[in-house]
C-alpha positions as CSV (number, residue, x, y, z in Angstrom):
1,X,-12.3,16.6,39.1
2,X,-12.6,18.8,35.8
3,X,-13.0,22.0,38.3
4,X,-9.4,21.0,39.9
5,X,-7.9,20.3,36.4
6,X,-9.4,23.8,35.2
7,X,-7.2,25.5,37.8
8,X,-4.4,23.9,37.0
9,X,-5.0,24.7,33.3
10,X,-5.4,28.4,34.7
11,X,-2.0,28.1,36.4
12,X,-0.2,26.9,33.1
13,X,0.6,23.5,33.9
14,X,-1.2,22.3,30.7
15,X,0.2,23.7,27.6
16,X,-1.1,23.1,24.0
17,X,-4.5,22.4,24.7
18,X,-5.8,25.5,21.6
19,X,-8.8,25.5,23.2
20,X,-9.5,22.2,22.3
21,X,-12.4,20.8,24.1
22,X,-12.0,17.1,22.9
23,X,-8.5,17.6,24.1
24,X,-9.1,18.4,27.6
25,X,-12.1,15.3,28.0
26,X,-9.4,13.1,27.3
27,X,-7.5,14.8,29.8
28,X,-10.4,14.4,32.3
29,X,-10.8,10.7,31.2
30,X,-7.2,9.9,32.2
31,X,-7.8,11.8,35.1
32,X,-10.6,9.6,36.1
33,X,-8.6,5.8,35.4
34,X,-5.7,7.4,37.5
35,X,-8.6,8.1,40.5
36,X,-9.8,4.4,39.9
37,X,-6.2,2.8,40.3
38,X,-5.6,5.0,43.3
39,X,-8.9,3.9,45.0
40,X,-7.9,-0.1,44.8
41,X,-4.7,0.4,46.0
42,X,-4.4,3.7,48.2
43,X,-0.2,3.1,48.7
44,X,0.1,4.6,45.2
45,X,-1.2,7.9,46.8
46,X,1.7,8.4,48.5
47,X,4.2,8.4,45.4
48,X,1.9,10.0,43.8
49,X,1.3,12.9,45.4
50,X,5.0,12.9,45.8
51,X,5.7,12.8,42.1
52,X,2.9,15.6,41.6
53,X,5.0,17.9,43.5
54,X,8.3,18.0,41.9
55,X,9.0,20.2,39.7
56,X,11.7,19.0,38.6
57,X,10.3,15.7,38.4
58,X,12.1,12.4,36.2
59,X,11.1,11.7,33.0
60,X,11.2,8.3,34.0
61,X,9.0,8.4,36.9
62,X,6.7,5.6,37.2
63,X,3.8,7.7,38.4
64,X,5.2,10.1,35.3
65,X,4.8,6.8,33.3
66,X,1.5,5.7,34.5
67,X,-0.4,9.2,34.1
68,X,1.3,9.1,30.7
69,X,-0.3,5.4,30.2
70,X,-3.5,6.5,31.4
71,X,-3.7,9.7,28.6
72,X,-2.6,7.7,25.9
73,X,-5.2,4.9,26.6
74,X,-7.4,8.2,25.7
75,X,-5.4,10.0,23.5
76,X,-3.7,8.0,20.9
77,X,-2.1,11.1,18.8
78,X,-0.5,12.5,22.0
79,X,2.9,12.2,21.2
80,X,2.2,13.8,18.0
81,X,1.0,16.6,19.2
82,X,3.2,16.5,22.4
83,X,6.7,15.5,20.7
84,X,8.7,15.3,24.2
85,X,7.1,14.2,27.3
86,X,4.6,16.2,28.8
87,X,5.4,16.1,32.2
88,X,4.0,18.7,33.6
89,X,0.5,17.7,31.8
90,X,1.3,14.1,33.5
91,X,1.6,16.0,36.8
92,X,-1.7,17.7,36.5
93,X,-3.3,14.3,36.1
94,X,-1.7,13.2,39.2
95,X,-2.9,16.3,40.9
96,X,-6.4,15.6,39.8
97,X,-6.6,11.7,40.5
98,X,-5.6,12.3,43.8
99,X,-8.1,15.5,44.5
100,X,-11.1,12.8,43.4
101,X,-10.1,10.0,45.9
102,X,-9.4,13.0,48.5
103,X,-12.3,11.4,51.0
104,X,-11.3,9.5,54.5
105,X,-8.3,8.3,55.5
106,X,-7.3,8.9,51.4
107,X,-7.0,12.7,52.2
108,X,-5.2,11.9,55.2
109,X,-2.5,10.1,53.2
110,X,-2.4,12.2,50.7
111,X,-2.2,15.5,53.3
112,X,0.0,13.8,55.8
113,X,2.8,12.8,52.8
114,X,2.7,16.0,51.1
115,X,2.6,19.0,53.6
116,X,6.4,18.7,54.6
117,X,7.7,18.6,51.3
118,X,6.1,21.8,49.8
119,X,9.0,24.0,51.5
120,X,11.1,21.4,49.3
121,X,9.4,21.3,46.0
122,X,10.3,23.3,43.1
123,X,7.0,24.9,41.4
124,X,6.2,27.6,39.7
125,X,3.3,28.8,38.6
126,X,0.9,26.2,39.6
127,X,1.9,27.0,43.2
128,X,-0.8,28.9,44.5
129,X,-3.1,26.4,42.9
130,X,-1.0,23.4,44.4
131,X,-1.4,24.8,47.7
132,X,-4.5,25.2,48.0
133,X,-5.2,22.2,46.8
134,X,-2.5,20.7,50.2
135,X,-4.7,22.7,51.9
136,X,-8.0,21.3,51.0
137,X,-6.4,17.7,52.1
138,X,-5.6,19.1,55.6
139,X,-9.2,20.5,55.9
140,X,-10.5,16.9,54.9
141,X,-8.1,15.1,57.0
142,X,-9.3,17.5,60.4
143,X,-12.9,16.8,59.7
144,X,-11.8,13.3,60.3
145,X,-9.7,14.0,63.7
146,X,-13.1,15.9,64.4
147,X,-15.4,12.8,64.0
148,X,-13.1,10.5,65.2
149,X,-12.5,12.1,68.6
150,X,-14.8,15.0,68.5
151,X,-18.2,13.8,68.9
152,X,-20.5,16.9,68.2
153,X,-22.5,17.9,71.4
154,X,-25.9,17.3,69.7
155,X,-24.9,13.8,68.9
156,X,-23.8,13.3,72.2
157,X,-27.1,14.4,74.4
158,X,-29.7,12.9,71.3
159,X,-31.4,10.3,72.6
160,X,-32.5,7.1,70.8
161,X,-36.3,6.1,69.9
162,X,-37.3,3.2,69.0
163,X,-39.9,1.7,67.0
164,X,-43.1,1.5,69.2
165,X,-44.3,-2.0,69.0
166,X,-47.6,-1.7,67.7
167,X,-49.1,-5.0,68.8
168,X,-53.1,-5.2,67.6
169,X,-55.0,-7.6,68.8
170,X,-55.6,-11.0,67.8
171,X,-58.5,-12.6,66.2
172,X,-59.9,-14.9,64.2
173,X,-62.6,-15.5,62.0
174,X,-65.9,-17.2,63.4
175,X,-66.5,-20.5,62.1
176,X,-68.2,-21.2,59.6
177,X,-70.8,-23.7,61.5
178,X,-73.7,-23.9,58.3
179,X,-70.5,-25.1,56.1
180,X,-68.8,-27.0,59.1
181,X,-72.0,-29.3,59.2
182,X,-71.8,-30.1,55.4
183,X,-68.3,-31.2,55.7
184,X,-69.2,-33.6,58.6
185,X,-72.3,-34.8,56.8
186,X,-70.3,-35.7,53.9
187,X,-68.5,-38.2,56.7
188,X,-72.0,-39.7,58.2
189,X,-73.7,-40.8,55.1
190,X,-74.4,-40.5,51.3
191,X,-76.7,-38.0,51.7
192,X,-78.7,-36.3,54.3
193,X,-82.8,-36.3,55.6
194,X,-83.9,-35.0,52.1
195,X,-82.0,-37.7,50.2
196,X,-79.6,-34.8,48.6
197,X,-76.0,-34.9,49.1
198,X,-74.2,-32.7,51.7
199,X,-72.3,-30.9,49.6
200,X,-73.0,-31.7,46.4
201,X,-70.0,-33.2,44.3
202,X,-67.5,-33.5,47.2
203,X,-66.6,-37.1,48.2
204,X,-69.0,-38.5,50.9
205,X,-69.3,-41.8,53.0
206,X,-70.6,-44.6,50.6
207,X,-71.7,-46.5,53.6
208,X,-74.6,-46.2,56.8
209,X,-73.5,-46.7,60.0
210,X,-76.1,-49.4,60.2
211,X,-75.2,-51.3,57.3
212,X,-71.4,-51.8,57.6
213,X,-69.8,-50.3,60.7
214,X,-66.6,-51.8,59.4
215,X,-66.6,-50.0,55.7
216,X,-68.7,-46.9,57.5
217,X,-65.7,-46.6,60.1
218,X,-62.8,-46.7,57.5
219,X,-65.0,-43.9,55.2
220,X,-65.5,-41.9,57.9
221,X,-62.6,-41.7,59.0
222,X,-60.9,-40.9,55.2
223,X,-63.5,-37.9,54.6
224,X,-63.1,-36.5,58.3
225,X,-59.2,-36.7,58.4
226,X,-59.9,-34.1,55.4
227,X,-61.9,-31.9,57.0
228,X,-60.6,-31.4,59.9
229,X,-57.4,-31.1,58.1
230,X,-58.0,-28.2,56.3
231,X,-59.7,-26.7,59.3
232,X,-56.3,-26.8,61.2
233,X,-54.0,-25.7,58.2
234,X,-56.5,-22.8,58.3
235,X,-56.6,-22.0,62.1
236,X,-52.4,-22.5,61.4
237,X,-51.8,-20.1,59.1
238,X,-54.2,-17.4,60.6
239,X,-51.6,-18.0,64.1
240,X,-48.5,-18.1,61.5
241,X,-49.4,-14.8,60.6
242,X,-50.3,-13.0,63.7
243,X,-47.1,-14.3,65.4
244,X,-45.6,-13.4,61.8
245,X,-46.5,-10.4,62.4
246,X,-45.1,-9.9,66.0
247,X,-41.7,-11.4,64.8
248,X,-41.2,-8.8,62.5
249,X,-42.5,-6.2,65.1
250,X,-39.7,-7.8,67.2
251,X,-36.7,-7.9,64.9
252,X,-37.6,-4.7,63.8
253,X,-37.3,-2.8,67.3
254,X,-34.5,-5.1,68.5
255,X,-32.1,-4.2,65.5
256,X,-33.1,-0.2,66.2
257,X,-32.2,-0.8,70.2
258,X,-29.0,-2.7,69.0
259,X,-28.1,-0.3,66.6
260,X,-28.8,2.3,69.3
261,X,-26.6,1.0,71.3
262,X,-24.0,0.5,68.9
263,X,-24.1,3.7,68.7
264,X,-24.1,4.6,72.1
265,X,-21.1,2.2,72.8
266,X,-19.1,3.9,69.4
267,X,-19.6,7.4,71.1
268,X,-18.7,6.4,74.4
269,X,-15.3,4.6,72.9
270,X,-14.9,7.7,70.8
271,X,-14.8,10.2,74.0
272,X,-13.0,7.9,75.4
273,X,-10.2,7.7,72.8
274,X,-10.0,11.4,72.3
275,X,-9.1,11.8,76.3
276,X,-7.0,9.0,75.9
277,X,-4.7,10.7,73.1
278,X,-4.6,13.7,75.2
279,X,-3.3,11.9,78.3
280,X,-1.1,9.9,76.6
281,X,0.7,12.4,74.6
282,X,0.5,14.9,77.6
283,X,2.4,12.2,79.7
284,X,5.1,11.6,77.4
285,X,5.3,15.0,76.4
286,X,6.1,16.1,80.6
287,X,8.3,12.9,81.0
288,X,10.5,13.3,77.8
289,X,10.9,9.7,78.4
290,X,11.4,6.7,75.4
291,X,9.6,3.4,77.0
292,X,11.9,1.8,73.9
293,X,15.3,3.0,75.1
294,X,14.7,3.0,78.5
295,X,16.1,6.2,78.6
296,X,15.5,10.4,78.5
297,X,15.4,11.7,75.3
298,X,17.6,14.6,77.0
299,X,20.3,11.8,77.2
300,X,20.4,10.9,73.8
301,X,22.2,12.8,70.3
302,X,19.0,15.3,69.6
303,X,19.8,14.1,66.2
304,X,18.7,10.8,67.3
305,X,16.1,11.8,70.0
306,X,14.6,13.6,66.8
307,X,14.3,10.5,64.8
308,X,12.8,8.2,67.8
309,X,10.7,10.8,69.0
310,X,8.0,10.7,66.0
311,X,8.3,6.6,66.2
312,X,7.7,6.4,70.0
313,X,4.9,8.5,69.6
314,X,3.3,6.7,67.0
315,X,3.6,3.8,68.8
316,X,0.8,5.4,71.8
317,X,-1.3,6.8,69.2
318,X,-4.2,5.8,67.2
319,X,-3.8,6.1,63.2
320,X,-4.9,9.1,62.9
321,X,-4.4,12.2,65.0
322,X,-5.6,15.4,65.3
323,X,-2.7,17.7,64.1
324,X,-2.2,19.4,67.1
325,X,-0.4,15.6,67.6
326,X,2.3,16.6,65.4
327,X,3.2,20.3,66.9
328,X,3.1,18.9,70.4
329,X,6.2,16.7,68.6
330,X,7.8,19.4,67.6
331,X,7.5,21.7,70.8
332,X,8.7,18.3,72.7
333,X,11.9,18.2,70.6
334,X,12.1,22.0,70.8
335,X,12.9,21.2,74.6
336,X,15.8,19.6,74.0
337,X,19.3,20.9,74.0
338,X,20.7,23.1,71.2
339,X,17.7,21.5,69.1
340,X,15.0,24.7,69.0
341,X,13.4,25.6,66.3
342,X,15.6,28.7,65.7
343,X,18.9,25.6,65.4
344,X,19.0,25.1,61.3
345,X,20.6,22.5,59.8
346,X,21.6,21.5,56.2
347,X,19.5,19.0,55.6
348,X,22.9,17.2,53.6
349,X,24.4,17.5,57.5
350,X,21.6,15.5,58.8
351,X,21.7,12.8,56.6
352,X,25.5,12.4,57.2
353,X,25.0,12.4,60.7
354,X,22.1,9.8,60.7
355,X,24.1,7.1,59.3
356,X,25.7,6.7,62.7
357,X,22.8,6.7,64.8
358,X,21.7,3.4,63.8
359,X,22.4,1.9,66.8
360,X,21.0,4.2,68.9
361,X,17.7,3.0,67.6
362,X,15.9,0.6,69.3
363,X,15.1,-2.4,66.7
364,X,11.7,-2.9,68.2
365,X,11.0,0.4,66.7
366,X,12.8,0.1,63.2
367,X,11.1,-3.0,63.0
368,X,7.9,-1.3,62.2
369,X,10.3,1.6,60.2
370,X,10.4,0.2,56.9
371,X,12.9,1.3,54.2
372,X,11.4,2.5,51.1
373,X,11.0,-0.2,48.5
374,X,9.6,1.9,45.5
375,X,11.7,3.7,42.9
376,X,10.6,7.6,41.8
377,X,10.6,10.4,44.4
378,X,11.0,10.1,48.2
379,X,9.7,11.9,50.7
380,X,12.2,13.3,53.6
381,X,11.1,9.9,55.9
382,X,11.9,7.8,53.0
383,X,15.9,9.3,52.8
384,X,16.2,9.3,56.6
385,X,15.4,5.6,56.8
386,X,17.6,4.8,53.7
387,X,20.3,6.4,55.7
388,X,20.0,4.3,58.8
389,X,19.5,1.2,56.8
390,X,22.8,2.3,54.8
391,X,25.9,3.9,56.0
392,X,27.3,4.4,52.8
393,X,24.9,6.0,51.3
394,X,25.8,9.7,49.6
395,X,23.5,12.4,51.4
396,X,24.0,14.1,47.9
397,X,22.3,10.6,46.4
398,X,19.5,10.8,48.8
399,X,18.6,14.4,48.4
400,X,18.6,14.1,44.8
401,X,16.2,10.9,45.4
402,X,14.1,13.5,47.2
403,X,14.6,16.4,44.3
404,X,15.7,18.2,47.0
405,X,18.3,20.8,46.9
406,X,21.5,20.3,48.6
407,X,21.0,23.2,50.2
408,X,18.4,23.2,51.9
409,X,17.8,23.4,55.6
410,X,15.6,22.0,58.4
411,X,15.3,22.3,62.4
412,X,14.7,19.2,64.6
413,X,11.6,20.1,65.4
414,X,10.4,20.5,62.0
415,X,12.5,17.4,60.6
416,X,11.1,15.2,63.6
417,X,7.3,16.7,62.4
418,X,7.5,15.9,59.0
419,X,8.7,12.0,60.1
420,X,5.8,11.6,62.0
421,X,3.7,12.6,59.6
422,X,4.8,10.8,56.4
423,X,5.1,7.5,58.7
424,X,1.3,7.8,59.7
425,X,0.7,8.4,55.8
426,X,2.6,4.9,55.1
427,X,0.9,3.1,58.0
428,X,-2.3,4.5,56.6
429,X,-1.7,3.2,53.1
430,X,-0.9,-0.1,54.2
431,X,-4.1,0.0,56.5
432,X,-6.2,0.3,53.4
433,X,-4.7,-2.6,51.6
């Protein structure tokens, strides 16, 4: 975490630190809470990482507000020494708390949300920094596509030992016959041929058989109940530990072949997957064909087919894709009319035209579409959505929501891209919940 906030210190996001040491651990200490609140509830990734890369970011932000809650949990002179708002200290923070949770499907989030709107984001100096930092996310997030549908040729031809059962034989120790024929005497009589107890001190039969078979009998059978009592409690636990023994022999090789197999079942479901994506995506990038509007894509606005696209497709994938997922998207809009990736639009067009496209939309796919509920920056899926939910709204309104300039421009291809993508991120974060 302290390496990442180094470079941004390098890049001159951090100002006033004087070399202060003390200064910068507080820094890293608000860093760190940030991290923790990010790893209980992954969704704030996604604004996070939004708000991180504005440069022109609110004041009133509230990721701007948390990082600045976090540092002056830590650094209770900050606003003395800081007068107005730090925000572009408050972005470093953000920068760094999401680099630490950057493992799993967090770095898919984080990647997914932020690689579309770099084109869009106004930074300076950190930039280089920033994206390599993007880029770092991306790398994480492909090492995951690799393990989830790449299964690495050694693990795939290893084969599974198990435990050899390593059974000994069983035995037992001889009996004792010398101290066997004490512990009956004590049963027959008082004492034995030379007048001396069997075992001396242990409780014997007060009685001959001759004198009193009666009392003899009900002696006898007191002091042998004993002794052949602790005999079988003996020969008992010698078995209980043998088969004890063998149990645990068992357990322990039948949890290694079921965890083998586990295994074996996870790759075979893993192979399995991967060719699954491929022929799925490969059959509806050939047919061109949208199982929710029972209709071509060709047939449809390309505005529109550019917006369903990336939701039909999600709807055939797994949560997360390789990224080869997301340019076969593009390629497929690509083939539609007038919509190649040389056809630039102002993004301020798109937004105008989207608002009447709501009903070209098939509700069983803007059911699962959800309209951004959280204030702070947007991402480009976020404004699209608000502008099917809401024909009134200004494009000027939502591009501002965005801090993105009016200006700027976008192809289908790329626009339709950058919706799949920041949808998967949301699914994702609400996965992790």
């Amino acid at each position: 975490m302290a390496n990442v906030l180094q470079e941004l210190l390098a890049a001159g996001l951090i100002d006033k630190l004087e070399g202060s040491d003390e200064r910068f651990k507080k820094m890293t200490q608000a860093a760190d809470g940030l991290a923790k609140e990010f790893r209980s509830s992954p969704a704030l990734l996604i604004p996070a990482i939004l708000t991180a890369l504005g440069g022109d970011i609110a004041t009133d932000d509230p990721l701007i507000e948390m990082a600045e809650t976090a540092l002056l949990a830590e650094w209770e002179t900050l606003q003395s020494v800081h007068t107005d708002k730090p925000i572009q200290i408050y972005r470093a923070l953000l920068l760094t708390a999401c680099a630490a949770v950057a493992q799993e499907r967090n770095a898919a989030i984080l990647w997914l949300t932020a690689t579309d709107m770099l084109q869009f984001s106004q930074l300076g100096r950190e930039k280089s920094a920033v994206f390599k930092l993007i880029s770092l996310f991306g790398d994480a997030t492909e090492q995951q596509d690799i393990s989830l549908f790449a299964p690495s040729t050694k693990t795939a031809r290893k084969s599974t030992d198990l435990p050899k059962l390593d059974f000994k034989e069983v035995t037992f120790a001889e009996v004792d016959r010398n101290a066997l024929f004490g512990e009956i005497g004590t049963a027959t009589g008082p004492t034995n041929l030379q007048n001396v107890q069997y075992i001396p001190g242990k409780t014997h039969n007060r009685y001959w058989a001759n004198q009193n078979p009666q009392h003899w009998g009900e002696d006898f059978a007191n002091v042998m109940k004993d002794v052949l009592g602790d005999r079988f409690d003996g020969l008992g636990e010698a078995c209980a530990d043998e088969l004890n023994g063998i149990c645990e022999a068992l357990v322990t090789a039948f949890k290694a072949q079921s965890q083998g197999l586990q295994s074996s079942i996870s790759l075979a479901q893993s192979v399995s997957t991967r060719e699954q994506v491929r022929l799925d995506a490969l059959w509806w990038y050939e047919s061109m064909y949208s199982a929710s509007a029972k209709m071509s894509y060709r047939e449809m606005d390309p505005l529109a087919a550019a917006i369903l696209m990336p939701l039909d497709l999600i709807s055939i994938m797994p949560s997360v894709t390789p990224s080869s997922v997301a340019y076969l998207l593009s390629e497929a809009v690509a083939r539609l009319p007038n919509a190649g990736f040389e056809n630039v639009l102002t993004l301020k067009d798109v937004l105008a035209r989207v608002a009447s496209l709501r009903q070209v939309i098939p509700d069983s796919r803007m059911e699962g579409f959800n309209p951004p509920t959280r204030a702070g920056r947007l991402s480009l899926r976020d404004i699209v959505r608000l502008a099917l939910e809401d024909p009134s709204a200004s494009a000027s309104d939502l591009l501002h929501r965005a801090r993105v300039p009016e200006d700027a421009t976008i192809s289908l291809p790329l626009l339709a891209r950058a919706l799949l993508r920041q949808e998967q991120a949301i699914r994702l974060a609400e996965v992790t919940k």
